[in-house]
C-alpha positions as CSV (number, residue, x, y, z in Angstrom):
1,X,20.4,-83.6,27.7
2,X,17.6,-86.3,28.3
3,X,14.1,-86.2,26.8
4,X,12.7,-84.4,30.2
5,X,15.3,-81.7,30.3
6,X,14.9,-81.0,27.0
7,X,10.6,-80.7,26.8
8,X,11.0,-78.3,30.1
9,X,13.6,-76.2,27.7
10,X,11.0,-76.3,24.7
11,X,7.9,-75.5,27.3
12,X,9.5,-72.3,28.7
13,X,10.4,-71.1,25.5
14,X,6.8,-70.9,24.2
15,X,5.4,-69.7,27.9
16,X,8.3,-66.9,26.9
17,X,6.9,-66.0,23.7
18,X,3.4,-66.1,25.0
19,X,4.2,-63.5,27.7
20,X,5.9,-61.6,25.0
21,X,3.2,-62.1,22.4
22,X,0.9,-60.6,25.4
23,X,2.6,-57.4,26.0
24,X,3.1,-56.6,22.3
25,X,-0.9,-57.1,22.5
26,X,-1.4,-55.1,25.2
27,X,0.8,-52.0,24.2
28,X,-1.1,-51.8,21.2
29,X,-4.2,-51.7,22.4
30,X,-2.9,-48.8,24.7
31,X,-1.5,-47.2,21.6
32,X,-4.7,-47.4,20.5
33,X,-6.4,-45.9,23.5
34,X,-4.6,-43.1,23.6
35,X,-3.6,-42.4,20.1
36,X,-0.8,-42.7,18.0
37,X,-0.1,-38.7,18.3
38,X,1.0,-38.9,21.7
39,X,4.3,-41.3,20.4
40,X,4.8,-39.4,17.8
41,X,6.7,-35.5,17.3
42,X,4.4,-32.8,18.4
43,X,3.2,-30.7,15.1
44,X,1.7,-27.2,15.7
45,X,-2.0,-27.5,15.3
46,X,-3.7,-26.1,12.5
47,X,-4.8,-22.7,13.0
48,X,-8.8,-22.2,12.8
49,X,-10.4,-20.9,9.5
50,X,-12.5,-17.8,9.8
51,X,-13.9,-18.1,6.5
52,X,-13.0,-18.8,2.6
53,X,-13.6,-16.5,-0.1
54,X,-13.5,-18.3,-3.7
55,X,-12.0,-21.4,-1.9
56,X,-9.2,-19.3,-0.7
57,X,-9.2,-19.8,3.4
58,X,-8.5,-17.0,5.8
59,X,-7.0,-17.6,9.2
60,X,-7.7,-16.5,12.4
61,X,-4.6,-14.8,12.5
62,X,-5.3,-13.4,8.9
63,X,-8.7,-12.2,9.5
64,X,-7.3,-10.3,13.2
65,X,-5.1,-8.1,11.2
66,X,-7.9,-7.0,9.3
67,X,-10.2,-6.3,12.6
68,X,-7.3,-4.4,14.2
69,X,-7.1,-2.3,10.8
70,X,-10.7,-1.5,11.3
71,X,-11.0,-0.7,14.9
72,X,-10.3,3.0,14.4
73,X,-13.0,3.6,11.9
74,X,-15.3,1.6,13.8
75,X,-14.8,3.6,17.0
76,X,-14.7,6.3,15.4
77,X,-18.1,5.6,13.9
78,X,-20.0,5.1,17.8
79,X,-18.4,8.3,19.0
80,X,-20.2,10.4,16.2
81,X,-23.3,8.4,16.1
82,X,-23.9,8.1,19.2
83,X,-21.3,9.9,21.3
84,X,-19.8,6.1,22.8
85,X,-16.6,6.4,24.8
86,X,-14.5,3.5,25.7
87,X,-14.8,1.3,28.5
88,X,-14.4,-1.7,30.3
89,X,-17.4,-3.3,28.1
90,X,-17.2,-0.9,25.3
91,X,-17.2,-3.8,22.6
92,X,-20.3,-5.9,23.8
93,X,-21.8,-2.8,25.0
94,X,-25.5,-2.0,22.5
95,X,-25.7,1.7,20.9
96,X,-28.9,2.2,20.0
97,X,-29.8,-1.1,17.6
98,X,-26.0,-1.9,17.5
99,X,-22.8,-3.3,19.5
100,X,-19.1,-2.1,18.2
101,X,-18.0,-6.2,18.4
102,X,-20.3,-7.0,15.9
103,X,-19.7,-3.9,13.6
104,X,-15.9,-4.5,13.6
105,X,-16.3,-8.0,12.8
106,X,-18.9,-7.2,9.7
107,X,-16.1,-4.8,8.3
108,X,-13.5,-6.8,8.7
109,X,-15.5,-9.9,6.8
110,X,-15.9,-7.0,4.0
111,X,-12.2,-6.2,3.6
112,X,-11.0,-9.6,3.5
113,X,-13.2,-10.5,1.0
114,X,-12.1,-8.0,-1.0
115,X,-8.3,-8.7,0.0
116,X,-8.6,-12.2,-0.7
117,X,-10.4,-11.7,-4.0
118,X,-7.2,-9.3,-5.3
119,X,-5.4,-12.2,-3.6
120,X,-7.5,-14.4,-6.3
121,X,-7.3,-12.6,-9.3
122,X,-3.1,-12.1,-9.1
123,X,-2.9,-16.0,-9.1
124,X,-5.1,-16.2,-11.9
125,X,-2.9,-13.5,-13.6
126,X,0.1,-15.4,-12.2
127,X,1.4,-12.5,-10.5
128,X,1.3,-14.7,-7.9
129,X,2.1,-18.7,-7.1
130,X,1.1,-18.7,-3.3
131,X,-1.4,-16.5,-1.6
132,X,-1.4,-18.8,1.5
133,X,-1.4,-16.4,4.8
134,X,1.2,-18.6,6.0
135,X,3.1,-17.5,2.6
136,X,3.3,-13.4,3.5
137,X,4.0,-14.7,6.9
138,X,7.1,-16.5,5.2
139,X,7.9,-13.2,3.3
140,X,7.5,-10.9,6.3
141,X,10.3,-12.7,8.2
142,X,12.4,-12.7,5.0
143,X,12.1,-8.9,4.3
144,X,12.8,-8.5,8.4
145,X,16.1,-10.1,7.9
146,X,17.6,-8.6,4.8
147,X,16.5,-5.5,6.1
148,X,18.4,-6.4,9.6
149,X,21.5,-7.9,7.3
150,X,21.8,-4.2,5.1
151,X,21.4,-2.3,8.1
152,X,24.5,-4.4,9.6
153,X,26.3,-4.1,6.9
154,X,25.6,0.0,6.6
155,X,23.9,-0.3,3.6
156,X,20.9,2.2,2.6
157,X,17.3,0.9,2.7
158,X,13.8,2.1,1.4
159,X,11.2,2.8,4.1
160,X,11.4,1.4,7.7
161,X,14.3,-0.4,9.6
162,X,11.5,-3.2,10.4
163,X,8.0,-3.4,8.9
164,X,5.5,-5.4,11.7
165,X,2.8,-8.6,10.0
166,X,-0.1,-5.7,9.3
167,X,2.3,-3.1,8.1
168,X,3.6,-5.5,5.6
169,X,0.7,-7.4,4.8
170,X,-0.9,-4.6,3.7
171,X,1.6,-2.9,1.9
172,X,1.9,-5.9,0.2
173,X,-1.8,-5.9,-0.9
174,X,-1.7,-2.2,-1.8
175,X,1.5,-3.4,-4.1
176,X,-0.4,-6.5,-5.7
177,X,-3.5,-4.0,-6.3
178,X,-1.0,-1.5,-8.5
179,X,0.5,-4.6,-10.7
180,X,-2.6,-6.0,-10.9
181,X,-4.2,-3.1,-12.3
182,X,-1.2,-2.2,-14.6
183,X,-1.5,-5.9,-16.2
184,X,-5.3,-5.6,-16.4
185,X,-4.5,-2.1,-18.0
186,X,-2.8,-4.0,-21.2
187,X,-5.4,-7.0,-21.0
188,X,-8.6,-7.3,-20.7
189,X,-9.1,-3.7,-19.0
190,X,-7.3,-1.7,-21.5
191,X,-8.0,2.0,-22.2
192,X,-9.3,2.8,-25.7
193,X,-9.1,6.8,-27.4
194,X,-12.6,7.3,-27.1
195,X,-12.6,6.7,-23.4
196,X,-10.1,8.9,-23.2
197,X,-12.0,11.6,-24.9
198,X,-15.5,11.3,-23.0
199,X,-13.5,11.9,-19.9
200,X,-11.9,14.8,-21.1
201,X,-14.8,16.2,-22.1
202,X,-17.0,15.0,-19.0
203,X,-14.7,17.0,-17.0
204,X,-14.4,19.8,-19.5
205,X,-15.3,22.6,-17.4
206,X,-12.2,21.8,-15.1
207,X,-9.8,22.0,-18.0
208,X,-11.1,25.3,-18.9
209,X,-10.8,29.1,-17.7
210,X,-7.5,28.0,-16.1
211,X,-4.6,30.4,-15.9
212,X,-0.9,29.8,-18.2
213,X,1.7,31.6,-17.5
214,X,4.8,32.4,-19.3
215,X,8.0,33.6,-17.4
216,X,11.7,34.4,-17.8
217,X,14.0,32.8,-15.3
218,X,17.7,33.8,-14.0
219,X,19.2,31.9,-12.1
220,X,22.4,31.4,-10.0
221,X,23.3,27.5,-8.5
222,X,25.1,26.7,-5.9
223,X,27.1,24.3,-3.5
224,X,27.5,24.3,0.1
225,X,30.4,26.5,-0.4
226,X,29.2,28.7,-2.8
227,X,26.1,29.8,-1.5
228,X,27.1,32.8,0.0
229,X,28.9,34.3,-3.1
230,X,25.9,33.2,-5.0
231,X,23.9,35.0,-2.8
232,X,25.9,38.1,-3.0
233,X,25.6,37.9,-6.8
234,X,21.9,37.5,-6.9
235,X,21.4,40.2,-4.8
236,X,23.5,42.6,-7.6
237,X,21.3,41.3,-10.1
238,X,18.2,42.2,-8.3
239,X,19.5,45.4,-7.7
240,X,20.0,46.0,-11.4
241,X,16.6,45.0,-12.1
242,X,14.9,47.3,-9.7
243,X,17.0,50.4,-11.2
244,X,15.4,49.4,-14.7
245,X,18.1,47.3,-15.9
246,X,16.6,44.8,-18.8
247,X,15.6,41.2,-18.0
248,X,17.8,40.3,-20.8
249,X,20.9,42.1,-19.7
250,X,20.7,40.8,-16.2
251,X,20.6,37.3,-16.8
252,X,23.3,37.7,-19.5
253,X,25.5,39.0,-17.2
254,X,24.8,37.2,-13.5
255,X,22.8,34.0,-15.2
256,X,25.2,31.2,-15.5
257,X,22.9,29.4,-18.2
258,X,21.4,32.7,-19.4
259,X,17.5,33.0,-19.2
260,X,15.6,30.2,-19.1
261,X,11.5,30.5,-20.6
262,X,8.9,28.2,-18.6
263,X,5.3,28.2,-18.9
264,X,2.7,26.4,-16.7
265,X,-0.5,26.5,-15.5
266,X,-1.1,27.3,-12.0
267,X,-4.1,25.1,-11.4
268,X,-2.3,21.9,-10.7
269,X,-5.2,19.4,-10.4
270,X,-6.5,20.4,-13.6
271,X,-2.7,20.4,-15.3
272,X,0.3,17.4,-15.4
273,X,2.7,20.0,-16.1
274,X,4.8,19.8,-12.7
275,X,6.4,23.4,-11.8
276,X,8.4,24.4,-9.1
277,X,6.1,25.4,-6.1
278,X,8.2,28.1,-5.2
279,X,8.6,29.2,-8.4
280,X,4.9,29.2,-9.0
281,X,3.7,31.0,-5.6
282,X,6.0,33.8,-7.2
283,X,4.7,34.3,-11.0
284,X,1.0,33.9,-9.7
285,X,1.5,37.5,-8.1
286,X,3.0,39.5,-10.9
287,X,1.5,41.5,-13.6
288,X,3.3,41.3,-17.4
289,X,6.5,42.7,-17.2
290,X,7.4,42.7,-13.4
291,X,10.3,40.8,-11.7
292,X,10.0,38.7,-8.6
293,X,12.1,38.9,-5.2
294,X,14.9,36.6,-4.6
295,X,13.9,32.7,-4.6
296,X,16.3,30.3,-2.9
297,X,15.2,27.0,-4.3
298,X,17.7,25.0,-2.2
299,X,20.5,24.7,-4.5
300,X,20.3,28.0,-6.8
301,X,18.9,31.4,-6.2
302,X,16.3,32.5,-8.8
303,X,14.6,35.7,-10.3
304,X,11.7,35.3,-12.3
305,X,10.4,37.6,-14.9
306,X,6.2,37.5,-16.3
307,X,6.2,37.5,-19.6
308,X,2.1,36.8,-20.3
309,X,-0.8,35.4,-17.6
310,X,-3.8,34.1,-20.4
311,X,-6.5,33.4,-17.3
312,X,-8.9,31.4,-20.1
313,X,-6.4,29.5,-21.3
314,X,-7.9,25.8,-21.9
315,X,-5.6,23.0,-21.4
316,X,-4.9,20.7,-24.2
317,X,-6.2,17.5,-24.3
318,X,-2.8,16.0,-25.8
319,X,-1.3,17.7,-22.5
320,X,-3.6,15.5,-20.1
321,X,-3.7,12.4,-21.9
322,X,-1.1,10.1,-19.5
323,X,-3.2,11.5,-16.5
324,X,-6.7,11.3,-18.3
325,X,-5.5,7.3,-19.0
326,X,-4.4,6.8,-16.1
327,X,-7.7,8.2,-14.4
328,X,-10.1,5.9,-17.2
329,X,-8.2,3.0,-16.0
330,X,-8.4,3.4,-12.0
331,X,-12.0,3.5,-12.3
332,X,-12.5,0.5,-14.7
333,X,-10.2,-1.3,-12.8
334,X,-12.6,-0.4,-9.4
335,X,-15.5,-1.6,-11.3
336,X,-13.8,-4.5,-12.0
337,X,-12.8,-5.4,-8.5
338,X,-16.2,-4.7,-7.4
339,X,-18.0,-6.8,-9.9
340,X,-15.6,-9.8,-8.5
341,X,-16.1,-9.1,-5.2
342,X,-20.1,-9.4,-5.7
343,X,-19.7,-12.6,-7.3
344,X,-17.5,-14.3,-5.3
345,X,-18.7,-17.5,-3.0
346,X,-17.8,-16.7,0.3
347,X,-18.2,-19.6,3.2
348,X,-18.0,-19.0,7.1
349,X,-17.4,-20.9,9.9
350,X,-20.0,-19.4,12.1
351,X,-18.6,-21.2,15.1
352,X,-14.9,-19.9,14.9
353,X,-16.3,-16.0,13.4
354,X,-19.0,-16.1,16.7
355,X,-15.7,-17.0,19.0
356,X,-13.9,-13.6,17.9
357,X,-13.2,-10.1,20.2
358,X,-12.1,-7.1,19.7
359,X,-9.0,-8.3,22.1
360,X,-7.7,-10.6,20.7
């Protein structure tokens, strides 16, 4: 190739590279222009905080659950006060100083605060690693699917074939309330004798006067099968006992297991002892020494027997201890929340709260 050939080579080359040079250039710059985002996968965009309570955020999506939760008491509340019936502009609508909108929204603000503050206090207890919205969300669609895979597989389940996000998000809080309290219980809120004690003796009045009773029982079980010979042989025994026949005798004869003695008291808020309902409606009408009718108890036939009523009979405090613990450490454990609640910093972004309906 001669000299003149060969610059012409060498000069389009470098025009090339300039043209190329050029366009890289100038597709950057539109890059630029545009964004980077519109080249790239699409991501879902982040979904708009309502608020944060301790530093702990709370979704739109979050804080809508907790407005639909509300909406009952809320409406509720205008039809009492002020006799408000729905409607096309029922929300946005003003009832005397008030509009239901902004009432819904206020109590919802106050239940998530105190949702995300339990939400707070099981990660500081480690009851919990991630109390992210999106995290429940996560569990939700798990529970769904085992639920779905048992049900295929005809296995038994506990409680509903599906649970929807509000039904499980807030049986889940109601859960992490109970373990949070039991932990506090051994910690920090736990329940001393004394307390015990003062509570007893605060509500003395509904411990006393109560009415113990003390029965015989006979009784006949049964299967499927059985029942009717049961029956028959319950009904010979009550016969025997209505011609004067001894407790005693009876049950010896016709009571598989003999006679069983029970005593309870009938006031069951004021007593842990747990009797038989059916059992109890019956003793609470007899006088010492009289014998009930026939009780069918669903799986054995029963005659009871009143041995002694004491009607100022004062329960034990020994015999309410579990409940009276139990009680001292609900309402310590309230006070505690409560105290938490007030304290905690709570930010809101006024822009996305103003931007909620009742709708949506």
């Amino acid at each position: 190739m001669n000299r003149t050939g060969a610059n012409k080579t060498v000069f389009r080359r470098a025009k090339f590279r300039m043209v190329l040079i050029a366009a890289v250039v100038g597709l950057l710059a539109a890059i630029s222009a545009v964004g980077m985002a519109a080249f790239l996968p699409s991501e879902p965009q982040e979904e708009p905080v309502i608020m944060e309570v301790g530093g702990l955020p709370v979704t739109e999506a979050e804080f809508l659950l907790y407005m639909d939760k509300e909406r009952g008491a809320v409406t509720n509340y205008f039809n009492v006060t002020y006799g408000a019936e729905d409607s096309e502009a029922y929300w946005t609508e003003t009832f005397g100083a008030e509009r239901p909108i902004d009432k819904l929204k206020q109590q919802a603000m106050n239940e998530a605060v105190k949702g995300k503050t339990l939400q707070l206090l099981a990660v500081e207890k480690g009851l919990v690693t991630d109390s992210s919205f999106q995290s429940f969300v996560n569990q939700w669609e798990k529970n769904n699917t085992e639920r779905g895979e048992s049900l295929d597989q005809g296995q038994a389940i506990f409680g509903l074939a599906q649970y929807d996000l509000s039904q499980y998000y807030f049986y889940s809080l109601s859960q992490l309330r109970l373990d949070l309290e039991e932990q506090l219980g051994e910690e920090a809120l736990k329940v001393t004798k004394e307390e015990v004690k003062d509570r007893y003796q605060f509500h003395a009045a509904k411990f006393e006067n109560q009415t113990q009773i003390t029965f015989n029982e006979l009784s006949v079980s049964y299967s499927n099968e059985e029942r009717e010979a049961a029956g028959e042989k319950i009904k010979l025994a009550l016969k025997l006992l209505d011609s004067g026949t001894p407790f005693e005798e009876v049950g010896r004869k016709y009571g598989k297991d003999g006679i069983r003695q029970s005593t309870l008291v009938l006031n069951e808020q004021a007593s842990p002892l747990k009797a038989d309902s059916m059992l109890k409606q019956a003793a609470e009408k007899l006088k010492a020494g009289e014998h009930s009718a026939i009780i069918d108890r669903g799986s054995s036939f029963s005659i009871i027997q009143m041995i002694n009523k004491n009607e100022q009979y004062a329960v034990p405090i020994a015999t309410l201890e579990s409940q009276l613990q139990s009680e001292v450490l609900h309402h310590k454990f309230e006070r505690y929340v409560a105290e938490k609640v007030k304290a905690v910093k709570i930010s809101i972004n006024q822009e996305a709260f103003d931007r909620l309906k009742a709708g949506s």
